[in-house]
C-alpha positions, 0 to 999 in steps of 0.5 A, spaced: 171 650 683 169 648 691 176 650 695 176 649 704 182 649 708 184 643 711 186 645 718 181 644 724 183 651 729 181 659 729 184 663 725 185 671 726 185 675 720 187 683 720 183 688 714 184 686 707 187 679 708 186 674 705 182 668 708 186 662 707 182 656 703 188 651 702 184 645 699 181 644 692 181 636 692 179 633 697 171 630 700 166 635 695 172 640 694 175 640 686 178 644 681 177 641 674 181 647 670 186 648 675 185 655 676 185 656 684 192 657 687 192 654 694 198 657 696 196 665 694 189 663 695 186 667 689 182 664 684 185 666 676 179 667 671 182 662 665 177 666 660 173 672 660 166 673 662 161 673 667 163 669 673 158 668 681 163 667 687 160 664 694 164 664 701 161 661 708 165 663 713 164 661 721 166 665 725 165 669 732 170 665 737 169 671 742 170 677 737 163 681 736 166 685 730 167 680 724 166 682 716 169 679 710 168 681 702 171 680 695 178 682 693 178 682 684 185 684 683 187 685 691 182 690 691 175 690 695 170 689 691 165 695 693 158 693 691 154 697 697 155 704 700 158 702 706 166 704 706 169 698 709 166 693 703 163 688 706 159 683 703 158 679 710 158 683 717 157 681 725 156 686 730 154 685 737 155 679 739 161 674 740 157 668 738 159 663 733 155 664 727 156 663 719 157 668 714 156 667 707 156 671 700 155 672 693 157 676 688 156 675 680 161 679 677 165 681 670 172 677 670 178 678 664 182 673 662 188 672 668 183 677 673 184 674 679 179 673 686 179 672 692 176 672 700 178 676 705 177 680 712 174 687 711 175 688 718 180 684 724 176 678 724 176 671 728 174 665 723 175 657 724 178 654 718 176 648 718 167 650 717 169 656 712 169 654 704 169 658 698 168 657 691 165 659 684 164 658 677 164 661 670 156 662 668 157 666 661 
């Protein structure tokens, strides 16, 4: 799946919430198992296995601290040593910039995934996407 959120503004999203991506069916954007809600904004895995997830998310608009990651399950994934989570980071300055990830990661059957901020973080909507699929 390939999902975007179709509003053209900046957003503010506190610690811990989710990153609203609310279209999964227009311009490159698809969901062929209907496995992305985008009224919850989480992906459910249809099936056990291995799965790779990615986010490009821009951000900045005047905030120098802005950092995102991975919620399984509604807990952030924690894949480096660093307590807040992160899997993208910007400190220091307020310039507009684009963060992505990615993360490879084990599902069950009816986990769930999603995006969102590991610190209160500025982002525009309309330039963030995310998307991932089932490699085994």
């Amino acid at each position: 799946f390939a999902a975007r959120n179709s509003a053209t503004e900046w957003s503010t999203a506190s610690s811990g919430t989710l990153i609203q991506f609310n279209d999964d069916s227009g311009g490159d954007c698809f969901d062929t198992d209907n496995s992305y809600d985008t009224s919850t904004y989480k992906f459910t895995a249809p099936a056990t296995g291995v799965y790779i997830f990615w986010y490009s998310i821009y951000t900045a608009q005047t905030d120098t601290e802005n950092g995102f990651g991975f919620l399984k399950n509604s807990t952030k994934l924690n894949m480096n040593a660093a307590s807040a989570k992160h899997f993208s980071y910007w400190q220091g300055s307020a310039d507009d910039h684009q963060q992505t990830a990615q993360v490879i990661v084990s599902l069950s059957s009816g986990d769930t995934m999603g995006v969102c901020a590991s610190t209160a973080s500025d982002y525009y909507k309309g330039y963030s996407a995310w998307g991932g699929c089932r490699l085994a």
